[in-house]
C-alpha positions as CSV (number, residue, x, y, z in Angstrom):
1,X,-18.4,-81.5,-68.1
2,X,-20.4,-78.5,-66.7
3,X,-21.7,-78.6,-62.9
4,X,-25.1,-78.4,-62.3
5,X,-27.2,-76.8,-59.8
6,X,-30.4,-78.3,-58.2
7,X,-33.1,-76.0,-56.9
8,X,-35.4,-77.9,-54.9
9,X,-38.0,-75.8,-52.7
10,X,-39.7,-77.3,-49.5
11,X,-41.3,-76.8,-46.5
12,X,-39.6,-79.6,-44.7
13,X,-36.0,-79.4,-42.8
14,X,-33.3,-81.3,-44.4
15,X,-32.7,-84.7,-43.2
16,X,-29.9,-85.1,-40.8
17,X,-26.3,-84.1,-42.2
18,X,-24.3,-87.6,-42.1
19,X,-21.7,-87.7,-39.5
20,X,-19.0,-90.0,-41.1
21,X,-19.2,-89.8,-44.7
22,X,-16.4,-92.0,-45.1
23,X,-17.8,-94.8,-42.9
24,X,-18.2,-97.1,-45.6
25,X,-14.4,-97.3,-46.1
26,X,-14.7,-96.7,-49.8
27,X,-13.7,-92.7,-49.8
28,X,-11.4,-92.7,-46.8
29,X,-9.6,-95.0,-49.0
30,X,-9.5,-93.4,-52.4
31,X,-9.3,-89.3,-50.4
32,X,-6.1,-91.4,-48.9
33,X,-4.7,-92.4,-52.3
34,X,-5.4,-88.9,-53.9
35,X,-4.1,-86.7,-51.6
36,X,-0.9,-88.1,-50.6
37,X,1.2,-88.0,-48.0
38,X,3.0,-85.3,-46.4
39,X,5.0,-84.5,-49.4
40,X,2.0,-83.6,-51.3
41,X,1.1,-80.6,-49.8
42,X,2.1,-77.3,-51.5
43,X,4.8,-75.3,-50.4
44,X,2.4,-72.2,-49.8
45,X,0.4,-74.0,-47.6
46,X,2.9,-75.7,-45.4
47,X,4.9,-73.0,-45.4
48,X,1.3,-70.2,-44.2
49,X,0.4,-72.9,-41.8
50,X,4.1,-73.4,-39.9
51,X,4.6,-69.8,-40.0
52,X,1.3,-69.1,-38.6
53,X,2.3,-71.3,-35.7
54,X,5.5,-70.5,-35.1
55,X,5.4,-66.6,-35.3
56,X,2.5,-67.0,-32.4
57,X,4.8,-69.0,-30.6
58,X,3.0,-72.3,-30.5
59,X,3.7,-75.6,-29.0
60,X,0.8,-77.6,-28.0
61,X,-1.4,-78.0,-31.3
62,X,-4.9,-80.0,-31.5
63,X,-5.8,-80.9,-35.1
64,X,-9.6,-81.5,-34.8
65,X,-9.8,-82.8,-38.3
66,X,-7.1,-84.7,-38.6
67,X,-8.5,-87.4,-40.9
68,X,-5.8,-89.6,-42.6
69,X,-3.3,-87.8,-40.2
70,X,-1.5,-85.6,-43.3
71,X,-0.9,-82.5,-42.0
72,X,-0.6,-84.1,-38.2
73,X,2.6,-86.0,-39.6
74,X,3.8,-82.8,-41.0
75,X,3.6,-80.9,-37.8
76,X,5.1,-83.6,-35.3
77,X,8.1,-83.3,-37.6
78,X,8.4,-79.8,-37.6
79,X,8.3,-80.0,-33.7
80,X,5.0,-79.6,-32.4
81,X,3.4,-81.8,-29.7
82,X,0.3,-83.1,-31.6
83,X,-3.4,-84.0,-30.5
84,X,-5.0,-85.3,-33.1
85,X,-8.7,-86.3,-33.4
86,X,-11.5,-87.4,-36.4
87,X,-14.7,-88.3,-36.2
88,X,-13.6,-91.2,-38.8
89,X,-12.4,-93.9,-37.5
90,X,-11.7,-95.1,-41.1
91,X,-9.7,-92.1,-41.6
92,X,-7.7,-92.2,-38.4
93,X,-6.7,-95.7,-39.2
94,X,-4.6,-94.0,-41.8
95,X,-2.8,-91.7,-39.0
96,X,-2.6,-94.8,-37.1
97,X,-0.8,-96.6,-39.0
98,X,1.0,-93.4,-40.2
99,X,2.3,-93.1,-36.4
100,X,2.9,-97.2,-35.7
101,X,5.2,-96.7,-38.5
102,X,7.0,-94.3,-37.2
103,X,6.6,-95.2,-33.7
104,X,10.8,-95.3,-32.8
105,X,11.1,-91.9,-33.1
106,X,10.0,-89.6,-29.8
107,X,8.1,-87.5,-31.3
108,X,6.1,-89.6,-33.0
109,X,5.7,-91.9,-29.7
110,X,4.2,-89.0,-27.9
111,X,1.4,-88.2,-30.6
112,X,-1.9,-88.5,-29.6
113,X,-4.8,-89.5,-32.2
114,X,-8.2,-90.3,-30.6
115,X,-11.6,-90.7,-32.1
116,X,-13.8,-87.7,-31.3
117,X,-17.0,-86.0,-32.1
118,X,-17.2,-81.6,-32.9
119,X,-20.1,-81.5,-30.9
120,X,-19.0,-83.1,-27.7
121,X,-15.7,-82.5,-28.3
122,X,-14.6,-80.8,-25.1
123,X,-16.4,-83.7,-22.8
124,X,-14.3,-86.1,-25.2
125,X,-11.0,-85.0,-25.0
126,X,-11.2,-83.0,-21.6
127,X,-8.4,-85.3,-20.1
128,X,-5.8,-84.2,-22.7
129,X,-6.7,-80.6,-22.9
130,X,-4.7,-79.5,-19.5
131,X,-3.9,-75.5,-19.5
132,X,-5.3,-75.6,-23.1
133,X,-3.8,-75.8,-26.6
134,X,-1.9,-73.3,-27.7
135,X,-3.7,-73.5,-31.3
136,X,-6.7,-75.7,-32.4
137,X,-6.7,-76.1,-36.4
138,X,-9.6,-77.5,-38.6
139,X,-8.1,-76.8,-42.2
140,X,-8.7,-78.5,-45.7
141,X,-12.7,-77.1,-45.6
142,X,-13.6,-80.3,-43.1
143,X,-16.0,-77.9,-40.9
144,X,-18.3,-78.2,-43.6
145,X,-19.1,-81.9,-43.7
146,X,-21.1,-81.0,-40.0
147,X,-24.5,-80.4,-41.4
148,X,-27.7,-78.1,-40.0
149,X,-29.2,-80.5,-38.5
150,X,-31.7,-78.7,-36.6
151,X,-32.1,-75.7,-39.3
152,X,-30.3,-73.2,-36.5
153,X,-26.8,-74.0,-36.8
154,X,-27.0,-75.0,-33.4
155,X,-24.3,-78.2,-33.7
156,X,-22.0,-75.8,-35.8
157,X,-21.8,-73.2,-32.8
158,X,-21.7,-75.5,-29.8
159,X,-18.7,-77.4,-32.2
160,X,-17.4,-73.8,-32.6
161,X,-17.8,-73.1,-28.6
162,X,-16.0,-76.6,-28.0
163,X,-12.7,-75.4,-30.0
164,X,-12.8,-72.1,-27.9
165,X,-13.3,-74.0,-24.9
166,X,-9.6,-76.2,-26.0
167,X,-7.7,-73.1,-26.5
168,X,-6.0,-71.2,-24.1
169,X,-6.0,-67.6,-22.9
170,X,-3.8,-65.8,-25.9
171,X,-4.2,-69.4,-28.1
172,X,-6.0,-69.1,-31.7
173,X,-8.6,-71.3,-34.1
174,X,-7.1,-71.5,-37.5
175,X,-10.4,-72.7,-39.6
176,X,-11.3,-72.8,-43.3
177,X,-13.9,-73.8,-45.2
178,X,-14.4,-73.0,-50.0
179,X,-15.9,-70.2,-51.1
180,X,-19.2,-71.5,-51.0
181,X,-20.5,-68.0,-52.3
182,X,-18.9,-68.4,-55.4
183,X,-20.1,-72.0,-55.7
184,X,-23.7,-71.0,-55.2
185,X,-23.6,-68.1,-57.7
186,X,-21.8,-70.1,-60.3
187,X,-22.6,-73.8,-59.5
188,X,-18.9,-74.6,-60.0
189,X,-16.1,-75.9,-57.9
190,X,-12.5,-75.5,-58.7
191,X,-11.2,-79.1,-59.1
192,X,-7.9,-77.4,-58.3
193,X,-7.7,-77.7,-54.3
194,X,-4.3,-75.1,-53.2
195,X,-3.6,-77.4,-50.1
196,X,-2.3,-80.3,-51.8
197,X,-0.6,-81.4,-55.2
198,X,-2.4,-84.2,-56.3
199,X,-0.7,-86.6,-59.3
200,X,-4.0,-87.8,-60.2
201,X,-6.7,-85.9,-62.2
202,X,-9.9,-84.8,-60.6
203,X,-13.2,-83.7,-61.8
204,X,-15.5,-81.9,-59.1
205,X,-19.5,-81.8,-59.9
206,X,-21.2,-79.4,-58.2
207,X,-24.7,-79.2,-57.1
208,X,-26.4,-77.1,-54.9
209,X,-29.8,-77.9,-52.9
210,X,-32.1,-76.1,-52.0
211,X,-34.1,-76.0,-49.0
212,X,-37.2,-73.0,-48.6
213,X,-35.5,-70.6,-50.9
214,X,-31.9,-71.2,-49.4
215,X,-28.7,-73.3,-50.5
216,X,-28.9,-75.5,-47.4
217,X,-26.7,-78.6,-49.6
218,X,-23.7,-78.2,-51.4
219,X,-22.7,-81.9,-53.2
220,X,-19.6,-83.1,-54.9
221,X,-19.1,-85.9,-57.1
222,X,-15.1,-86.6,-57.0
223,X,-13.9,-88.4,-60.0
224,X,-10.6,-89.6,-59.7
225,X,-8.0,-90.5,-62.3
226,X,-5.7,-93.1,-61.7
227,X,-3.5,-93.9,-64.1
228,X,-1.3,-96.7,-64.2
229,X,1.9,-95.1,-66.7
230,X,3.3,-99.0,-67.2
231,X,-0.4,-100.6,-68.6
232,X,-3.0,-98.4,-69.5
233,X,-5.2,-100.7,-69.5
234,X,-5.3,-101.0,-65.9
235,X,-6.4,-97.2,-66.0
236,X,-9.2,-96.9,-63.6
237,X,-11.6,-93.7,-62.4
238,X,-13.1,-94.1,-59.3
239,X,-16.3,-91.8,-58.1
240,X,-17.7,-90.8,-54.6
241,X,-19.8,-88.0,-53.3
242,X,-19.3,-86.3,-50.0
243,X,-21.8,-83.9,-48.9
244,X,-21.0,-80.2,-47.0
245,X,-22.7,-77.2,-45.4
246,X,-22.1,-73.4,-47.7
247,X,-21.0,-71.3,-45.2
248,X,-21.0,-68.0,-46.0
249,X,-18.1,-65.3,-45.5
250,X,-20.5,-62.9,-43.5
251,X,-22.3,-65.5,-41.5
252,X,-19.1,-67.6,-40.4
253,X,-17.6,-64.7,-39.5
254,X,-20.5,-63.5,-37.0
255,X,-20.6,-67.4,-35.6
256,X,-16.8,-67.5,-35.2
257,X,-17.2,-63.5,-33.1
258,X,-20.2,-65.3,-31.7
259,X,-18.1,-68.1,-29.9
260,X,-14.8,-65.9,-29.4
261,X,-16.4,-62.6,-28.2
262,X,-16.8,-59.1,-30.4
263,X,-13.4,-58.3,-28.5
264,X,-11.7,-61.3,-30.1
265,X,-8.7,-60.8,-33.0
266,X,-10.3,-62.2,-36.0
267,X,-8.2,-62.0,-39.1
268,X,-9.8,-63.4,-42.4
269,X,-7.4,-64.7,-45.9
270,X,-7.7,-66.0,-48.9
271,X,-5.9,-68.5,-50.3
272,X,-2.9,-68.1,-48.1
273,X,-3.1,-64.1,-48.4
274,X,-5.0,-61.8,-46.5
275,X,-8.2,-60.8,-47.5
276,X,-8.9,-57.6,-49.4
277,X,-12.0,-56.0,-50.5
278,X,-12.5,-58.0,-54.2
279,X,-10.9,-60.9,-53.4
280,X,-12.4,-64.0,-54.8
281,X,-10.5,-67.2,-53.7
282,X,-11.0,-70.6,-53.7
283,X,-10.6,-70.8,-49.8
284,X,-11.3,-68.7,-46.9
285,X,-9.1,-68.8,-43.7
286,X,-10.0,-67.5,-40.0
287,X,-7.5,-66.8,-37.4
288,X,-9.6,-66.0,-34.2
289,X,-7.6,-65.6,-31.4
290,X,-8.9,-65.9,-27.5
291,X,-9.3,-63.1,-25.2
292,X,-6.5,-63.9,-22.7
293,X,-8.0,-63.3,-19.0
């Protein structure tokens, strides 16, 4: 089925970006069913993000987007000390549960999962933060879902400053988000996300508001295929929508220099790979490391 795109002009501001979009429980639950556990991750992504962490020497790793706890779990077994956080507390009750499991084994005593908000994030988790984190991550295109509230970005850059703020001299942010460029040119999403192997079919449709002139919505209808292989007849699909900001390549890359400094590292890749002049992936990566004192 093709995407669409919506063009709708107005002099208005868009109406406040939801903060939990899965606070009805009904998309926690199915994003929990499609995407799996641990297991379901692709090898190049577990294998960019562990390496990424280990060749920087990392211990001490806050997951500010933790949701359902998958990549969390996957990190306090390779050996990192975890903080994890979500806005969601129907997503975190996933990683609870995840870690109550699991809660015999040290490492997975010692993780920390807490609810907390991007945009107050340091005030939230100040008493955890200590001599900072070696390495905050927000991966799997979750800094989208914080809308423009205000029509300035202003939430997205103080949430920005707040990671910085968690990080430690010589630490990194390690933050994605979908080519939204592409999206807005083409009005289509890739259904095929490179974080995660999904055993379910998915349809994404795509459509773009916008605001004065500018993309200022991009929305996705989720159609998920479960399929029962013993009855077909208890084949179902369910459907929910969630809701994200288009960043930009150019315009995330000033706010991330914004936050970190013109002085900071910032490496950019795509889809796992550096990024080269042409490049058109489905996903772009920052590594932004703080200026050490």
């Amino acid at each position: 089925m093709a995407d669409s795109v919506i063009r709708t002009r107005s002099l208005g501001t868009p109406a406040e970006g939801v903060k939990d979009q899965y606070a009805d429980g009904k998309a926690a639950k199915v994003w929990e069913y499609f995407i799996g556990d641990k297991t379901s991750r692709t090898q190049s992504y577990k294998d960019f993000l562990i390496n990424m962490l280990r060749k920087n020497g990392c211990k001490k790793i806050l997951d500010v987007a933790c949701g359902t706890g998958v990549d969390s779990v996957m990190l306090v077994e390779e050996g990192f000390e975890m903080v994890s956080v979500d806005a969601s507390d129907k997503m975190l009750k996933y990683a609870l549960k995840a870690r109550w499991a699991r809660r015999k084994e040290p490492q997975f005593d010692k993780w920390i999962i807490e609810e907390a908000n991007w945009v107050t994030l340091y005030d939230d988790i100040k008493h955890l933060i200590g001599d900072g984190f070696d390495a905050v991550i927000c991966l799997g295109n979750s800094f989208a879902h914080l809308m423009d509230s205000f029509g300035d970005q202003r939430e997205q850059k103080q949430a920005i400053k707040n990671f910085e703020k968690c990080i430690k001299p010589g630490g990194f942010l390690l933050i994605d988000h979908r080519n939204y460029d592409y999206i807005i040119n083409t009005g289509h999403t890739p259904s095929k996300c490179l974080y995660y192997n999904s055993l379910h079919t998915a349809d994404i449709h795509t459509s773009v508001l916008y605001v004065s002139g500018k993309p200022s919505v991009v929305m996705m209808d989720y159609l998920i295929e479960v399929v029962d292989n013993e009855n077909s007849s208890n084949d179902t699909t369910s459907e929910f929508r969630l809701s994200y900001y288009p960043h930009s390549l150019d315009a995330f890359t000033a706010m991330l220099k914004e936050a970190f400094g013109d002085k900071a590292k910032l490496k950019v890749y795509g889809d796992f790979q550096e990024l080269k002049e042409g490049d058109c992936p489905n996903f772009f990566i920052y590594s932004i490391k703080k200026q050490t004192n």
